[in-house]
N, C-alpha and C positions, 0 to 999 in steps of 0.2 A: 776475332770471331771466325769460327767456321761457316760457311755458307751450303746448303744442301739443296739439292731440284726438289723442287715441288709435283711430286707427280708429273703429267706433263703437260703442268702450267706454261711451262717456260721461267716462272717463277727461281730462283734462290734466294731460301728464305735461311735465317739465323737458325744455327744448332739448337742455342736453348733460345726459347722466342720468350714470350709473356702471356702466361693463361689470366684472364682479365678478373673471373670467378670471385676472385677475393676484396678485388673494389668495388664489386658489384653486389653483393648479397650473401649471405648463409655463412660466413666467415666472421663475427662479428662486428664490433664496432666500426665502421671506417669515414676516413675525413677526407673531403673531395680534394682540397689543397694537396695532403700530404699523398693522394693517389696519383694528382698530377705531376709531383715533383718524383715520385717513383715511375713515372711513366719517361716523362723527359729522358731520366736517368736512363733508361733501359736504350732510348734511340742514341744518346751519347756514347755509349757504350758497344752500336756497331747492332742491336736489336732491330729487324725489317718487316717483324711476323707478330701479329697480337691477336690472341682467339676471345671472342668473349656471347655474348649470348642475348636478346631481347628481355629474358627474364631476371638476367641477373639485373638486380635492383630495380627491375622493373623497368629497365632501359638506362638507369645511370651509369652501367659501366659502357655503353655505347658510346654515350653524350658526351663521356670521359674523355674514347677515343676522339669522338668528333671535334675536340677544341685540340687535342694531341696534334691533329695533321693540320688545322689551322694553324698555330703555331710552333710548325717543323717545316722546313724545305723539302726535307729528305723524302726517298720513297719509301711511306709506309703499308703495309698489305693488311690488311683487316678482314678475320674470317668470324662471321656469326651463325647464330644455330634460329632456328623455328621449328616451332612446335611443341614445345614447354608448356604454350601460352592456353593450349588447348585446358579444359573442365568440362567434364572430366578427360582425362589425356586417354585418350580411347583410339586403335586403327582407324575406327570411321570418320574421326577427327581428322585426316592426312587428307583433305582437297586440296585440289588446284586454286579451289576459291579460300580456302582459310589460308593456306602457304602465300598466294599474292596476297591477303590482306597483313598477315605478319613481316613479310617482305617492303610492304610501304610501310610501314612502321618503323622498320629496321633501316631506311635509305632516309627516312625525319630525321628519327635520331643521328644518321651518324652522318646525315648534311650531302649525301650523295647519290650520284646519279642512278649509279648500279653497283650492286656490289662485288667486292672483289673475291670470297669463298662464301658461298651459303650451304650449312651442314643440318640434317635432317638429327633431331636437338632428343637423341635415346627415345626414338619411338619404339612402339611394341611390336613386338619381332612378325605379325603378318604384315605390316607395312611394305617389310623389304619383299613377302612374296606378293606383289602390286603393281607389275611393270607399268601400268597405266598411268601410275603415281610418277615415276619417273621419265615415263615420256612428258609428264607436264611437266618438270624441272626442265627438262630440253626445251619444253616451248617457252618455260621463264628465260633460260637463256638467250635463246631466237629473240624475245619482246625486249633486250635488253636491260632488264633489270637485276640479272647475276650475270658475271664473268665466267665460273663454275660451281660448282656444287661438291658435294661427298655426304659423308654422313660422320655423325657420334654413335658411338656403342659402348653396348654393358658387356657384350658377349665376342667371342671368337666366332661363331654360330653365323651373328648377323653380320660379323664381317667377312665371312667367309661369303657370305650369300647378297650383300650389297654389292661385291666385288666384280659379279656376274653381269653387273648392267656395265656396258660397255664406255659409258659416262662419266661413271661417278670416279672425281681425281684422288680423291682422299678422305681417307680413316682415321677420325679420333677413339684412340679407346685405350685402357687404363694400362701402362704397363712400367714399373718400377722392379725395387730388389723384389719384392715382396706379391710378385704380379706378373709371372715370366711366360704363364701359356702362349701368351700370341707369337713368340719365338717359338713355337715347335714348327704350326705348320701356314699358318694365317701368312707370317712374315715372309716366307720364300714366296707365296703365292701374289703377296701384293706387288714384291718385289719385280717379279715375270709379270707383272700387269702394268707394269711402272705405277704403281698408285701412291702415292706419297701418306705416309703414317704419323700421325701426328701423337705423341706420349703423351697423354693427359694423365693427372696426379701422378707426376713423376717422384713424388717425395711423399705419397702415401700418407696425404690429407695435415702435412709437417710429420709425421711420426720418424721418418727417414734424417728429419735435420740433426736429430739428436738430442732436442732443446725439452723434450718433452718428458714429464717426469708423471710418477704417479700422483704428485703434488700438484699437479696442470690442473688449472683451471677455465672452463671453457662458458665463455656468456651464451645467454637461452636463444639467442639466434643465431648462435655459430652449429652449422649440421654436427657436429664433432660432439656436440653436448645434445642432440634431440635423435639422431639418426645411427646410432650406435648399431642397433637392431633390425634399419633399418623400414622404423615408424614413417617415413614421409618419401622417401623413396629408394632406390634400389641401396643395399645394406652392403652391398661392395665399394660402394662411392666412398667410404666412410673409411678409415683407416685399411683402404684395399680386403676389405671385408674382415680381418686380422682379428681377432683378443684384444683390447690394448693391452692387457697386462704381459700376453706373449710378444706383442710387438715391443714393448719396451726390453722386454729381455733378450729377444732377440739384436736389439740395435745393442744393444752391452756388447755382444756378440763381436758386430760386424766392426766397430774400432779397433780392433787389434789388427784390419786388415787396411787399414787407411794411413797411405804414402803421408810421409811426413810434408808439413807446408800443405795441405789440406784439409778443410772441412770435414764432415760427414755429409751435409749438405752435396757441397762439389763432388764430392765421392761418389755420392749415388746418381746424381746428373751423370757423370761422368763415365760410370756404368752402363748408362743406358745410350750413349754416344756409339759406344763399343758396337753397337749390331747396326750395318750400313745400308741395313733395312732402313730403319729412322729416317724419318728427316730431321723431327727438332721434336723437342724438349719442350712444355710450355709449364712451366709452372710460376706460381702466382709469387706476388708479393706487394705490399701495401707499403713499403716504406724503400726509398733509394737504397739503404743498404743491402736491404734483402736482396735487392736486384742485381746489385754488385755482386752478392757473393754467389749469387747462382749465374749471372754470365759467364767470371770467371774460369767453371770450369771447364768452358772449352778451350782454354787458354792451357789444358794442361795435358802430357802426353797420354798415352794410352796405358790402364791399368798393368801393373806387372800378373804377371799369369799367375801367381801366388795366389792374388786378392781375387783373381774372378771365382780358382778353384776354390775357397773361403764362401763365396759369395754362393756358388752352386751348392755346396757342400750345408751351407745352412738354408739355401731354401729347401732342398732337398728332406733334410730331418726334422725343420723346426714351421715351413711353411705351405708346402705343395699338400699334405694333405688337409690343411685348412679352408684353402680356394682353390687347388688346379680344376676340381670336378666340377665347381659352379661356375667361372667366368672364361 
C-alpha cells in the first residue's frame, strides 16, 4: 500500500481508502455481515482511511464503522459528511446549531469522542460564500468535537472557493477517467494550499469496473436505476453525469489500453494515482473481493505513457464535451 499526507493533518492515509457509500444506502441491497467482512478486509489489506456520511443508511454505514475500530487494534481515520440530513437541504439550513446537532449524532453512532474529518456533505454553493459558517467549524474544533474539517463537492467552483478559508484540510469531489476537470486548475491550487483531495466515484458509479452491460440490471434503490437524470439529486453523481450507453462504449474503448495482469477496475484507480495532487482513492465495495481488487492497484507501477495518451485521447473525443462545462 502506498501511504499519502493528508493535507496537513499530519495524517498518511492509504492511496486507495474505502468510500463507505455503498454499505450504507442508494447502492442496493446490502448485508451488514458481508459489509463487515469487506471492511475487515480492507484494514488487512494495509487500508487507514474510510469516508462515509450520517445519511448513508441513515447512520448504518457509521455504526458499521464504529464496531470496525472495536474490533481492530490498528489506526483507523474516519472521515464523515453533515448536512445531507437537512429538509429541505437549503443554505439557510448550514448553522452552527444544526452542524452540532448532526455532529452528536455522528460521535453516537461511531462511539466517539471527537471526530477525526468532518466534510460539509455537497451543500449549495452560497454556503461556501459564509465565512461565518466556517468560523463556526473552527469553534467545533476549539469545543473538541472535530479534529478537522473540509468539505464534498459537486463542482470545481466550490472547490475552488472553499479552498479560500484558510482551514479547511480537504476536498472531496468527483474525479475518475471520465471526470478530469479538477486536474486543469482546482488541483495545482489545492496542491500550493497543501489541501489534501479526496477522489470520490473513482469508478464512475461501477461503469469504470467493466462489469457493466446494457443487460445490467439495477434495484429501485440503487441511485444507478432512480437518478440517471438526475431526479433525487445532483445527475453527475450518477454515472459521472455520462450516457450510459456512451459510457459503456466508451469502456470497450479504454481495454485495449490495459497492461496486461490487470483489471479494468485497477486500471482506472490506477489512473487516478498518477496525479500527486491525490491523496487517495475511496471507492466503495460491499463484498471482500471487491476490496481486494481495488486495493491492489496500488500495488502496481505507474501507467505506461501509451495508455495515459489512450486515456486523454478518449476523454477528449468521446467525454469532455459531455461534462467538462457542468462539473
Amino acid at each position: 500500500m502506498i501511504y499519502r499526507e493528508l493535507g496537513r493533518t499530519g495524517w498518511k492515509v492509504s492511496a486507495v481508502s474505502f468510500g463507505a457509500w455503498a454499505i450504507g444506502a442508494a447502492w442496493g441491497p446490502v448485508d451488514a455481515d458481508e459489509s463487515l467482512k469487506a471492511l475487515h478486509k480492507a484494514v488487512d489489506l494495509g487500508v487507514n482511511f474510510f469516508d462515509t456520511a450520517d445519511v448513508y443508511g441513515d447512520g448504518h454505514s457509521e455504526r458499521l464503522l464504529a464496531q470496525l475500530k472495536r474490533e481492530r487494534s490498528e489506526k483507523i481515520i474516519i472521515a464523515t459528511k453533515a448536512g445531507r440530513r437537512l429538509d429541505p437541504h437549503v443554505d439557510a439550513g448550514y448553522t452552527a446549531e444544526n452542524l452540532t446537532a448532526f455532529i452528536d449524532r455522528s460521535l453516537q453512532n461511531l462511539k466517539a469522542e471527537t471526530l477525526d474529518l468532518l466534510q460539509l456533505h455537497c451543500p449549495p454553493i452560497d454556503v461556501y460564500y459564509r465565512p461565518e459558517l466556517f468560523a463556526a467549524l473552527d469553534d467545533l474544533v476549539q469545543q473538541g468535537k472535530i479534529h478537522y474539517y473540509g468539505v464534498s463537492v459537486e463542482r470545481v467552483e466550490e472547490a475552488l472557493k472553499a479552498i479560500e478559508y484558510p482551514n479547511v484540510q480537504t476536498v472531496q469531489i468527483i474525479y475518475n477517467i471520465f471526470r478530469q476537470r479538477p486536474a486543469d486548475l482546482f488541483f495545482g491550487e489545492a496542491k500550493r494550499r497543501q489541501v489534501g483531495i479526496l477522489a470520490r466515484l473513482p469508478l464512475s458509479s461501477g461503469m469504470l469496473t467493466g462489469k457493466l452491460t446494457k443487460q445490467s440490471q439495477f434495484s429501485p434503490e440503487d441511485h444507478r436505476a432512480f437518478n440517471r437524470h438526475g431526479e433525487r439529486f445532483d445527475r453527475g453523481e450518477t454515472f459521472s453525469g455520462v450516457d450510459y450507453e456512451t459510457g459503456l462504449q466508451a469502456v470497450e474503448e479504454l481495454r485495449a489500453s490495459v497492461p496486461a495482469g490487470m483489471t479494468l477496475t485497477q486500471f482506472a484507480l490506477r489512473w487516478i494515482l498518477m496525479n500527486d495532487a491525490v491523496t487517495c482513492a475511496i471507492p466503495g465495495a460491499k463484498r471482500p473481493e471487491q476490496v481486494e481488487e481495488n486495493v491492489r492497484a496500488a500495488d502496481f507501477p505507474p501507467l505506461p505513457e501509451p495508455a495515459m495518451r489512450a486515456v486523454a485521447e478518449l476523454y477528449r473525443e468521446r467525454i469532455r464535451p459531455l461534462v467538462h462545462p457542468y462539473w
